[in-house]
MIDOSE-1310 file (N, C-alpha, C; in nm, 2 decimals, decimal comma, always signed):
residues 247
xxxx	-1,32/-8,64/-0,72/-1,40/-8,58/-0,61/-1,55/-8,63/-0,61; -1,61/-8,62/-0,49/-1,73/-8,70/-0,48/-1,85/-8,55/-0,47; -1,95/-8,58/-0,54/-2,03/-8,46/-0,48/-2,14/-8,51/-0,40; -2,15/-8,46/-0,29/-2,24/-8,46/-0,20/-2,35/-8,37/-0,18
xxxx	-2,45/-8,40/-0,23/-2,59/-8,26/-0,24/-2,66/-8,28/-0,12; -2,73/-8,16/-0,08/-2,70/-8,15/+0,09/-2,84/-8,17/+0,10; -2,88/-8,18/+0,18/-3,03/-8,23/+0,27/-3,08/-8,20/+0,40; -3,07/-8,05/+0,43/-3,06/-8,04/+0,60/-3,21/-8,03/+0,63
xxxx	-3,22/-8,08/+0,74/-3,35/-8,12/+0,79/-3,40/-8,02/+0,94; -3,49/-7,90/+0,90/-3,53/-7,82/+0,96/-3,72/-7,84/+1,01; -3,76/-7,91/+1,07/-3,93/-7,95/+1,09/-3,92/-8,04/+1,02; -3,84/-8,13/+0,95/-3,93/-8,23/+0,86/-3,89/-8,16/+0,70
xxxx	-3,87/-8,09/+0,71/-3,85/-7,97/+0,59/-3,70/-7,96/+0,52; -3,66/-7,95/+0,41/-3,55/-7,94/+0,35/-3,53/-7,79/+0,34; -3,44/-7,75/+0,42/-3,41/-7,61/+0,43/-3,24/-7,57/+0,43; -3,26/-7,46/+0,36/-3,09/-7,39/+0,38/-3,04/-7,26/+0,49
xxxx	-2,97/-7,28/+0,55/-2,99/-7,16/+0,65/-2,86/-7,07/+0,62; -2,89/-6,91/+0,63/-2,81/-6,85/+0,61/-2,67/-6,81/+0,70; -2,59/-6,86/+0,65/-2,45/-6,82/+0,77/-2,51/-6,92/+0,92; -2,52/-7,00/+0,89/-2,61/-7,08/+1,02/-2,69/-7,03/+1,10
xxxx	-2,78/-6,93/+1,06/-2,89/-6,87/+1,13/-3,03/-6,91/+1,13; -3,06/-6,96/+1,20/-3,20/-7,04/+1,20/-3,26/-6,93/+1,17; -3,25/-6,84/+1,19/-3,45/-6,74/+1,17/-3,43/-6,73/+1,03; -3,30/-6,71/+0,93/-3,27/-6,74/+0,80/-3,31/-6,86/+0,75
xxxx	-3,38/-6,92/+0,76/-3,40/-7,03/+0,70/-3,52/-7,02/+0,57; -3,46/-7,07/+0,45/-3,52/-7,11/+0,32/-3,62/-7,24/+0,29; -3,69/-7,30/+0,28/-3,77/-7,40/+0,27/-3,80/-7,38/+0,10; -3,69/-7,56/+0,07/-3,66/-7,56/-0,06/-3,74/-7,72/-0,10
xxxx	-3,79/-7,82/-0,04/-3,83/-7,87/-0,03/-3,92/-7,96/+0,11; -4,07/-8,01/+0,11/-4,15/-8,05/+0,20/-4,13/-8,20/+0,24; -4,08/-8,28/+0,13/-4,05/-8,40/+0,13/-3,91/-8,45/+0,09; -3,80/-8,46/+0,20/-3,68/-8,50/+0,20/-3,63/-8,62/+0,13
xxxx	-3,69/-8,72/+0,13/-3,69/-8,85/+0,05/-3,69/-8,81/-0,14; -3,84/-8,74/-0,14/-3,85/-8,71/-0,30/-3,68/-8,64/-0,36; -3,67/-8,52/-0,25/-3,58/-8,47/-0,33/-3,43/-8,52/-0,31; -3,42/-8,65/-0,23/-3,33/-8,74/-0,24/-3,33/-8,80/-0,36
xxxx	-3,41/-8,83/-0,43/-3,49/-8,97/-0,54/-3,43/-8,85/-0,64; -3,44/-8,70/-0,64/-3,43/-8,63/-0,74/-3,26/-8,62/-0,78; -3,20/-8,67/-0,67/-3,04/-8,56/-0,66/-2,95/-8,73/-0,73; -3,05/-8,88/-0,72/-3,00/-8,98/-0,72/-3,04/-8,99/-0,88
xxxx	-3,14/-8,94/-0,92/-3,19/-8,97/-1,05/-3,06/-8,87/-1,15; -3,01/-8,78/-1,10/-2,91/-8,72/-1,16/-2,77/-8,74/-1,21; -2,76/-8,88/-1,08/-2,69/-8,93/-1,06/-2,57/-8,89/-1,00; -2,63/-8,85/-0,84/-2,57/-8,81/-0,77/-2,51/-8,97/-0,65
xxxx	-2,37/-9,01/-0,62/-2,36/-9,14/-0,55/-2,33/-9,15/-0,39; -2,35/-9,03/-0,38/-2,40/-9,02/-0,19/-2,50/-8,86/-0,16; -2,57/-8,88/-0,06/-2,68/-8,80/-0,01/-2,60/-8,73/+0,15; -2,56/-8,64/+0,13/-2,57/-8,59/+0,30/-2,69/-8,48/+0,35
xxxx	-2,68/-8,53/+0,45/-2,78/-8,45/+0,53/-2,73/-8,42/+0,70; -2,81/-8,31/+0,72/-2,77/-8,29/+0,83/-2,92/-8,24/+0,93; -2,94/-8,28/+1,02/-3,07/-8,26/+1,13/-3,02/-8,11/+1,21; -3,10/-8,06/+1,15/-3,06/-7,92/+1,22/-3,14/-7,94/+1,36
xxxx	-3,26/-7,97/+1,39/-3,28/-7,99/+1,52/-3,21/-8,04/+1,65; -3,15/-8,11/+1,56/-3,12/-8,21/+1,63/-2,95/-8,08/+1,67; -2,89/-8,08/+1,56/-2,80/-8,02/+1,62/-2,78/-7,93/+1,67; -2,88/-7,88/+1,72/-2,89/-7,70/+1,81/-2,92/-7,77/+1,91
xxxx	-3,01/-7,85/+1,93/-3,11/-7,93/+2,07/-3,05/-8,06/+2,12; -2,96/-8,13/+2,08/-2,93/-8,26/+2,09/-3,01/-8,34/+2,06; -3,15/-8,34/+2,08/-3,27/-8,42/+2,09/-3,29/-8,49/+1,95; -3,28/-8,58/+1,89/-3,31/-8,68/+1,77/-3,46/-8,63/+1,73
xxxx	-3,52/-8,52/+1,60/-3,66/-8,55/+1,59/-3,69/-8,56/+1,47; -3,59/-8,58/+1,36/-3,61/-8,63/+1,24/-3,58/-8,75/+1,20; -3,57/-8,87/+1,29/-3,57/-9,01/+1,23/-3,66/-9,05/+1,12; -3,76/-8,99/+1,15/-3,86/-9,04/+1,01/-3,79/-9,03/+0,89
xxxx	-3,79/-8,90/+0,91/-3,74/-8,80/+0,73/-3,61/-8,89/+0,70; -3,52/-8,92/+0,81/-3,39/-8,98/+0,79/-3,44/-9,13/+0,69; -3,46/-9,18/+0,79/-3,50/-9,33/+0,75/-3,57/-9,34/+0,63; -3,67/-9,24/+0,60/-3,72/-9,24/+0,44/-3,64/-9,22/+0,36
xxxx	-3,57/-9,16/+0,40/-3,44/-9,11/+0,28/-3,36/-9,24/+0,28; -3,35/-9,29/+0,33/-3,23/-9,41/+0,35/-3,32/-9,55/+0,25; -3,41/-9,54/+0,28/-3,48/-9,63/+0,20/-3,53/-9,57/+0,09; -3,55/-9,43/+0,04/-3,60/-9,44/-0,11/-3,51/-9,41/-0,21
xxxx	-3,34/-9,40/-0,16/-3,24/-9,41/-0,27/-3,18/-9,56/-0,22; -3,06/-9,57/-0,31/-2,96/-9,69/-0,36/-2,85/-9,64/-0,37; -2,82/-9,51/-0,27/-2,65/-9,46/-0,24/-2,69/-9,47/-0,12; -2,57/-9,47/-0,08/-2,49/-9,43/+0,10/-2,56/-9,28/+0,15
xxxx	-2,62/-9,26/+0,22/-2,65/-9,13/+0,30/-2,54/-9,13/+0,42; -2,50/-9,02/+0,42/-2,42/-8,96/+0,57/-2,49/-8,84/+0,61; -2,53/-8,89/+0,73/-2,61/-8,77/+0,81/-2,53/-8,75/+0,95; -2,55/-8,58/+0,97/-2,44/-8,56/+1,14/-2,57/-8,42/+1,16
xxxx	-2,56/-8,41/+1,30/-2,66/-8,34/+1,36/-2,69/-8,40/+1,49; -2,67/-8,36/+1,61/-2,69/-8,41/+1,73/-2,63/-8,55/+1,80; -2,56/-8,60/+1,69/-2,48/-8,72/+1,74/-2,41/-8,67/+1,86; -2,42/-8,74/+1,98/-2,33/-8,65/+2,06/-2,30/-8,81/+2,17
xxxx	-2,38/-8,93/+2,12/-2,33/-9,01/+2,23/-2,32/-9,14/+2,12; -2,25/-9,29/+2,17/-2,25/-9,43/+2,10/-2,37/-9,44/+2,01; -2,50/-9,46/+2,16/-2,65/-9,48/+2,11/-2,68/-9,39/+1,98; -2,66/-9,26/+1,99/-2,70/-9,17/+1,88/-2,65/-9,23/+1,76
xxxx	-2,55/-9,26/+1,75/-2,47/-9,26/+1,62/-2,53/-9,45/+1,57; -2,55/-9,50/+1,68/-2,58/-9,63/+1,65/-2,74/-9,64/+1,61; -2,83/-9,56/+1,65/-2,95/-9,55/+1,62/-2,97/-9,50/+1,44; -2,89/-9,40/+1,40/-2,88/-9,35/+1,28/-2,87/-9,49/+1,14
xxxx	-2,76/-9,54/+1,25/-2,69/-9,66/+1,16/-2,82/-9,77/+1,14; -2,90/-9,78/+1,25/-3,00/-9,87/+1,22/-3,15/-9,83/+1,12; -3,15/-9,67/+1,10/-3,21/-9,63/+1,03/-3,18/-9,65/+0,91; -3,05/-9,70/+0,88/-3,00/-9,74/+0,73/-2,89/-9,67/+0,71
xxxx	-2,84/-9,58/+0,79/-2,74/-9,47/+0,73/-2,61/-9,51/+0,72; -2,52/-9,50/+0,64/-2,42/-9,57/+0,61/-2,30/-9,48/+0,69; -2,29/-9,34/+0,69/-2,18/-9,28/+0,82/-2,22/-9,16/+0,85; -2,21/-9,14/+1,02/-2,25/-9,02/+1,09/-2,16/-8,93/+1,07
xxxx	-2,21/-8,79/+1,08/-2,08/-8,75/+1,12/-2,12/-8,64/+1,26; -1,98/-8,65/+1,33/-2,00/-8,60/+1,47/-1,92/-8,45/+1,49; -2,00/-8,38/+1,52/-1,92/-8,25/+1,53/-1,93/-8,19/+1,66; -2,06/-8,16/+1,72/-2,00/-8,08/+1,85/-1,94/-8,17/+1,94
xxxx	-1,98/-8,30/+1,98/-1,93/-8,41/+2,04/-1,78/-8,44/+2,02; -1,75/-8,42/+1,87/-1,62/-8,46/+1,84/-1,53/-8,33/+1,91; -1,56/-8,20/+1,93/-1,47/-8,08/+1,98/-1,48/-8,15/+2,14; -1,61/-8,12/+2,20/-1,64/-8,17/+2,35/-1,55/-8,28/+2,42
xxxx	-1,57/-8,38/+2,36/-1,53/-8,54/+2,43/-1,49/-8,58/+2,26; -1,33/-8,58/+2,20/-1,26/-8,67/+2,12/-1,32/-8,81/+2,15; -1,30/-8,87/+2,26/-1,28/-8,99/+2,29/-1,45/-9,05/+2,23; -1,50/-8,96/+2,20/-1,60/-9,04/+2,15/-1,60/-9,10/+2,02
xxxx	-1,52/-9,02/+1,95/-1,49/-9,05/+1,78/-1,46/-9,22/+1,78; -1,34/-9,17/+1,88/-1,28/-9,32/+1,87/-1,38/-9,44/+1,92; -1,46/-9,41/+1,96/-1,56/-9,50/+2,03/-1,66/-9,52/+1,92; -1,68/-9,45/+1,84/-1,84/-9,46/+1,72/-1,72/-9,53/+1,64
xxxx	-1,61/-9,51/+1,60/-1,53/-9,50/+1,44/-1,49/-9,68/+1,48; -1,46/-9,73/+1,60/-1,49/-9,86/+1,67/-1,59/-9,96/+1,55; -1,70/-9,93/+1,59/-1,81/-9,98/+1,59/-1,88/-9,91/+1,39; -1,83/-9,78/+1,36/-1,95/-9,79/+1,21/-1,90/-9,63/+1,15
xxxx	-1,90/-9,63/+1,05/-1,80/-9,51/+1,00/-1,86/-9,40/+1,07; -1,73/-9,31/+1,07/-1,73/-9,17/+1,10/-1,71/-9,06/+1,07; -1,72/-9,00/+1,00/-1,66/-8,87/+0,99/-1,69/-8,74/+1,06; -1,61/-8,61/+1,09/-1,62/-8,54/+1,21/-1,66/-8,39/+1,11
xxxx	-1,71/-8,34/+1,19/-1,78/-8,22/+1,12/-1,66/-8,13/+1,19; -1,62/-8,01/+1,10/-1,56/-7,91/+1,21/-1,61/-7,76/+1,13; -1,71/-7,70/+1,18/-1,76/-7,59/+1,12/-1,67/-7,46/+1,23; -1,65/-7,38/+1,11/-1,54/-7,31/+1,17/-1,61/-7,17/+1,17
xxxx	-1,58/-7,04/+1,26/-1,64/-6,91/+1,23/-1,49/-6,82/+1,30; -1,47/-6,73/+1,20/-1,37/-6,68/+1,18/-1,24/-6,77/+1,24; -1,21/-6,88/+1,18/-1,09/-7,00/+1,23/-1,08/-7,07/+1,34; -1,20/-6,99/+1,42/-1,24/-7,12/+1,52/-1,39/-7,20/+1,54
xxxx	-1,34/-7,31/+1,59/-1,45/-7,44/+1,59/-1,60/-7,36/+1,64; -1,76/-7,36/+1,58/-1,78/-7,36/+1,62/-1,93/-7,47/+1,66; -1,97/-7,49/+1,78/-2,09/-7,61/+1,77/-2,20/-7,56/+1,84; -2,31/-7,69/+1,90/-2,44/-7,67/+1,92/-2,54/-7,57/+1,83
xxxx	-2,50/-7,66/+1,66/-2,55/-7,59/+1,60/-2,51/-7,45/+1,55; -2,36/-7,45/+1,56/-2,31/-7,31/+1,52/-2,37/-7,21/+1,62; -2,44/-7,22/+1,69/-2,48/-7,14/+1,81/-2,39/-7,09/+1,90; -2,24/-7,21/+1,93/-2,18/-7,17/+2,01/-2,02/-7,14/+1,96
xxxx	-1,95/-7,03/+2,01/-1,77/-7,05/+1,93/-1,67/-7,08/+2,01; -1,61/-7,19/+1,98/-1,47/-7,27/+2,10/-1,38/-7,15/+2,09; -1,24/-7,16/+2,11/-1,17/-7,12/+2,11/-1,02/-7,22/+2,05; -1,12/-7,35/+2,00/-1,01/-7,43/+1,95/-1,02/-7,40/+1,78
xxxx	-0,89/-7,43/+1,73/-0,88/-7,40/+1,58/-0,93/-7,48/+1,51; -0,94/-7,44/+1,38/-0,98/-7,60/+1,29/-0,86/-7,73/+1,29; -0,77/-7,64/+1,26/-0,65/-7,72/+1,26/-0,60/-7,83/+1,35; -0,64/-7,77/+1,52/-0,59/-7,83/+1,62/-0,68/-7,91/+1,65
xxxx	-0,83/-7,94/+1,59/-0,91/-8,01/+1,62/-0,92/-8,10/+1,53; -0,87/-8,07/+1,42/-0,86/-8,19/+1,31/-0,72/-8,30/+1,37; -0,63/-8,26/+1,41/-0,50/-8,28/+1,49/-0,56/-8,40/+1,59; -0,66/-8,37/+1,66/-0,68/-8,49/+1,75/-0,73/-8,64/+1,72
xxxx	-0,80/-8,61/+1,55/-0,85/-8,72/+1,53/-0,75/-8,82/+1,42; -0,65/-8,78/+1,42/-0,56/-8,81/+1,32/-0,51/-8,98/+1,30; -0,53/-9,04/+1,40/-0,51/-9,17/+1,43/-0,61/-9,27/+1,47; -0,79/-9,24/+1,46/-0,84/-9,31/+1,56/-0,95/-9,35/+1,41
xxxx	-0,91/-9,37/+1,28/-0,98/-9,44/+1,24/-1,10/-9,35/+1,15; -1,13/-9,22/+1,17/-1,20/-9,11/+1,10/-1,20/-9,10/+0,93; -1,32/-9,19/+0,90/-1,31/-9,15/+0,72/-1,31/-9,03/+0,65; -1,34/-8,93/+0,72/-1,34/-8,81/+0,64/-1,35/-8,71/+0,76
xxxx	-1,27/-8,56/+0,77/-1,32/-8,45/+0,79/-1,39/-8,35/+0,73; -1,53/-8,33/+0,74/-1,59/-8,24/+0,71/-1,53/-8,06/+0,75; -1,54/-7,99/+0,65/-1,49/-7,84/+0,73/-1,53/-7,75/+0,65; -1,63/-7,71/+0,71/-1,75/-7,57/+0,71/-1,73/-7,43/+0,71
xxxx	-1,71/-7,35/+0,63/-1,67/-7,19/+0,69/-1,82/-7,16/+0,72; -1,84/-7,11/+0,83/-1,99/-7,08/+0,83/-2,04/-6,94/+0,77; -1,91/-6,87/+0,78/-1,99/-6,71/+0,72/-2,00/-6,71/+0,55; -1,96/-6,84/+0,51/-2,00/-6,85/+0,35/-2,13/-7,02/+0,33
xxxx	-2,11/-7,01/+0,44/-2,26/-7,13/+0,44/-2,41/-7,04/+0,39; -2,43/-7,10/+0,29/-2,54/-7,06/+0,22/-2,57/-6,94/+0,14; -2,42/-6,88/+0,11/-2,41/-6,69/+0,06/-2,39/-6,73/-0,13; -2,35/-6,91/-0,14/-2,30/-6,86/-0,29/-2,20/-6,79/-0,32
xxxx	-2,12/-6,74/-0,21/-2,03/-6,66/-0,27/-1,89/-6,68/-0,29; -1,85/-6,84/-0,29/-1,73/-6,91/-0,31/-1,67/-7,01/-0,20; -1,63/-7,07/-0,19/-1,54/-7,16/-0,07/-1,41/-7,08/-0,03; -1,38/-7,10/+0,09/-1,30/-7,07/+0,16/-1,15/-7,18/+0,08
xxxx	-1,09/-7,13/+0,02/-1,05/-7,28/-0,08/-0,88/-7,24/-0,04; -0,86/-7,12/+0,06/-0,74/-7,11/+0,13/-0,71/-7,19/+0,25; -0,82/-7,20/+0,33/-0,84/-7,26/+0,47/-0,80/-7,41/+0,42; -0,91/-7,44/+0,30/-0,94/-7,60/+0,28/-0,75/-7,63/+0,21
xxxx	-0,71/-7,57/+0,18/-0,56/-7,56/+0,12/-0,49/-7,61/+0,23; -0,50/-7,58/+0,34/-0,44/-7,53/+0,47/-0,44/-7,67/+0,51; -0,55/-7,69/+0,56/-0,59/-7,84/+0,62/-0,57/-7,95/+0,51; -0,60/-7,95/+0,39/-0,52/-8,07/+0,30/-0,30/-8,06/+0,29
xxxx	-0,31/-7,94/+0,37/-0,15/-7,98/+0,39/-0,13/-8,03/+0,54; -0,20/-8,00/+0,65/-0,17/-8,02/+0,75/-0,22/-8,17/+0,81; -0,33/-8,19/+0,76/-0,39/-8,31/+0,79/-0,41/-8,46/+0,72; -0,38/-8,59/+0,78/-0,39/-8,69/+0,68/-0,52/-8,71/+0,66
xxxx	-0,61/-8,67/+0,72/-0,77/-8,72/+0,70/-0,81/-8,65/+0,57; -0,90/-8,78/+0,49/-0,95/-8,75/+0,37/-1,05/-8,60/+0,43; -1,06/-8,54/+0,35/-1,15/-8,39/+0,37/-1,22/-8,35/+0,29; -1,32/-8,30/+0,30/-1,47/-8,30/+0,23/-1,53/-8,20/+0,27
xxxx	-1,50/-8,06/+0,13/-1,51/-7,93/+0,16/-1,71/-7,87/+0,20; -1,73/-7,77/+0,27/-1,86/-7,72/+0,25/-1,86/-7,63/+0,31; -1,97/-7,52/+0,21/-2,01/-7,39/+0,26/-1,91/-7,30/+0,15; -2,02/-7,21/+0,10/-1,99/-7,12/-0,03/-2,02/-7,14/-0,17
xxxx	-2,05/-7,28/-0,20/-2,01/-7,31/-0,34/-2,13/-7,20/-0,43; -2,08/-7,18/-0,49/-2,22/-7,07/-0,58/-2,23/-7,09/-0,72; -2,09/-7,16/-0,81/-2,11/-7,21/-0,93/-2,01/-7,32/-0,98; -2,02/-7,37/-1,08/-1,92/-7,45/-1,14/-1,81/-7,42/-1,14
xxxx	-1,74/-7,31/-1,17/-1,61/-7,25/-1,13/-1,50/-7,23/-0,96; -1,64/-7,29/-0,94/-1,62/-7,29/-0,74/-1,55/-7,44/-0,72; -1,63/-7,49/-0,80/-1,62/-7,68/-0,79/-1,47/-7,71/-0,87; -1,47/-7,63/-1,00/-1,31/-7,66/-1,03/-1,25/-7,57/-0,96
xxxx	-1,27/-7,52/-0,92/-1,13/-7,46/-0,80/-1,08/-7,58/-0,71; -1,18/-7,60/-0,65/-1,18/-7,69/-0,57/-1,11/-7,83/-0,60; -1,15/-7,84/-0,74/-1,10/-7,95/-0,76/-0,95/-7,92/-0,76; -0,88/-7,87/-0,83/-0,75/-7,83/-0,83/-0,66/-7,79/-0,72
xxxx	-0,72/-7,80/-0,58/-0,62/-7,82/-0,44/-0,56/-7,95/-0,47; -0,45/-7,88/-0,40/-0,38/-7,99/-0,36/-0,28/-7,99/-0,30; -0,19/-8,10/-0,24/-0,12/-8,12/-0,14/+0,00/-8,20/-0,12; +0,12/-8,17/-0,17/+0,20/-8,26/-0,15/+0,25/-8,35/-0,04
xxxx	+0,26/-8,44/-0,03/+0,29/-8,53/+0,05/+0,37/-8,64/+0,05; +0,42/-8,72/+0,17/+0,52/-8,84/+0,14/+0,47/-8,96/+0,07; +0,36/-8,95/+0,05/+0,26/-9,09/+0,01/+0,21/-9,01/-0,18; +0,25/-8,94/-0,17/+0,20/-8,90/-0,30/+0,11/-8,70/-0,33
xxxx	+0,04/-8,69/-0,37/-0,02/-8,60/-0,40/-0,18/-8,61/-0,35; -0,23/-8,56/-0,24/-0,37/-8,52/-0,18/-0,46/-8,45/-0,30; -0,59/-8,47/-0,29/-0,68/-8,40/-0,32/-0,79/-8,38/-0,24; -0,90/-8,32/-0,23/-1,02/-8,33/-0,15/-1,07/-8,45/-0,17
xxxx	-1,16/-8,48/-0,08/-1,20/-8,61/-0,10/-1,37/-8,58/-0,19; -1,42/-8,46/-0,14/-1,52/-8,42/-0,17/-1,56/-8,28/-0,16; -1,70/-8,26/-0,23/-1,80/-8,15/-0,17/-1,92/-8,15/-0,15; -1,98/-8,06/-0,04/-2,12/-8,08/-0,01/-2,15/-7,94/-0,07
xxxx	-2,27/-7,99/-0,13/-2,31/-7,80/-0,19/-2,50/-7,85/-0,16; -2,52/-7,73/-0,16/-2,70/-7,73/-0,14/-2,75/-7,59/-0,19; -2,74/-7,51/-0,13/-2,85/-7,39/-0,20/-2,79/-7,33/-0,36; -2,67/-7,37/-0,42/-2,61/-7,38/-0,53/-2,72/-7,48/-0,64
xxxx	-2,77/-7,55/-0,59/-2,84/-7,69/-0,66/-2,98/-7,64/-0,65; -3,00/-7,61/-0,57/-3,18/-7,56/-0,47/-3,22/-7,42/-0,59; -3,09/-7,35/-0,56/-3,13/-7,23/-0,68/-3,08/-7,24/-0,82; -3,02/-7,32/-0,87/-3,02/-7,37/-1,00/-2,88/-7,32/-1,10
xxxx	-2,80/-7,28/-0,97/-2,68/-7,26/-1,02/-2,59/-7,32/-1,11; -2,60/-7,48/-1,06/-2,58/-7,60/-1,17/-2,67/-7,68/-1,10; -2,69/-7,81/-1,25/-2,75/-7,92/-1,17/-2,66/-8,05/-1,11; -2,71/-8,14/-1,07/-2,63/-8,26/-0,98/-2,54/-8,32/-1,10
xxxx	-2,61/-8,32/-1,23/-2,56/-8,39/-1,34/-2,43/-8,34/-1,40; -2,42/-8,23/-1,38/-2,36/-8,12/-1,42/-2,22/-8,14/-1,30; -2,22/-8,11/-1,20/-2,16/-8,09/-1,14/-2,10/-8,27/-1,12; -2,16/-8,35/-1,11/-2,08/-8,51/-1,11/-2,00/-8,55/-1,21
xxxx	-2,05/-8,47/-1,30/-1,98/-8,53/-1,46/-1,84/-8,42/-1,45; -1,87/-8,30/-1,40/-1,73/-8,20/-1,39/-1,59/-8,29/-1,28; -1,67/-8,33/-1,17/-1,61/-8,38/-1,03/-1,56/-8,53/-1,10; -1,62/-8,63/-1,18/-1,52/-8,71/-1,20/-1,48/-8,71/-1,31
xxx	-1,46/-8,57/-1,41/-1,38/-8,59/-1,49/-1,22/-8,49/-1,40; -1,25/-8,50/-1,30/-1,14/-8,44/-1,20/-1,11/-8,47/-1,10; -1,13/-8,65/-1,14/-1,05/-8,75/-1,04/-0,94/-8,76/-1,03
């Protein structure tokens, strides 16, 4: 499993938000790049981030913070937050970013995945609130499942599904590691758990899903954890060394 330490970008600011509630928001770092340089020195081998601006508003306003990030480490960053068109996702990529990921876009208009996953990797966010999708920044709730929305992207080229429980985004208080069970049986797309993690014991849970299948035995592909790391629950070093001795 890969660990992915998280970077969401609130003003310029590295922030964690509670249950996706902007007025909840923590400010855990001022300079996004530094504490990229910190999570890579740990030896952490990808950076995600996500533009909260961007994903409540559509509007792109953290290219800076992005692009410094992309230039002051020597892993892959994947950043998703307001991708909602080609240009968007193509603009990211020229900031250096190695893959978007698209999530209200991808519920709204499918056809767009297949259109970015075309052209430069993709992976699709699906943040869920009580088992259904929700976007515009968790602000809004579909009425489509996680399930059925993971279902559409199953053929069009998608390197990973992201899948979020939001009412354990940022609580520490465990992964939803039934749901993520659910979708590593139902779906071929590699998957890359977030929201809950609160200790080491969360991360070997996690590690230990699994999925039988015709091609062999599934695992997660990953995790994204952030205010677990921010509050010192474990460090990055800690947590990479556990994740690949449970490859």
């Amino acid at each position: 499993m890969i660990l992915y330490p998280a970077i969401d970008l609130l003003g310029g600011a590295c922030v964690r938000l509670l249950k996706g509630d902007y007025d909840q928001a923590t400010t855990y770092h001022q300079d996004p790049a530094a504490q990229a340089r910190l999570f890579v020195e740990e030896g952490a081998k990808w950076i995600h981030m996500v533009d909260l601006d961007a994903a409540r508003s559509g509007t792109a306003t953290n290219h800076a913070s992005i692009a410094a990030v992309c230039d002051a480490v020597d892993v892959p960053v994947q950043v998703g937050g307001g991708v909602r068109t080609v240009d968007a996702a193509a603009a990211l990529h020229d900031l250096g970013v190695t893959r978007v990921v698209i999530g209200t876009a991808a519920v709204e208009n499918p056809e767009l995945v297949a259109a970015v996953a075309a052209r430069q990797p993709v992976a699709v966010g699906l943040d869920a609130r009580d088992g259904m999708v929700a976007t515009h920044g968790w602000t809004e709730t579909t009425d489509v499942t996680v399930a059925d929305a993971a279902d559409r992207f199953a053929d069009v080229g998608v390197a990973a599904i992201i899948a979020t429980d939001i009412a354990r985004d940022g609580t520490m208080e465990g992964p939803d590691a039934g749901g993520l069970a659910d979708l590593l049986n139902t779906s071929p797309i590699p998957l890359i758990a977030s929201g809950g993690v609160g200790s080491i014991d969360d991360l070997v849970r996690l590690a230990g899903l699994s999925a039988a299948t015709d091609s062999g035995v599934r695992h997660l592909e990953g995790v994204i954890t952030g205010k677990a790391i921010y509050e010192g629950a474990f460090t990055v070093a800690q947590a990479v060394e556990l994740l690949e001795a449970n490859r």
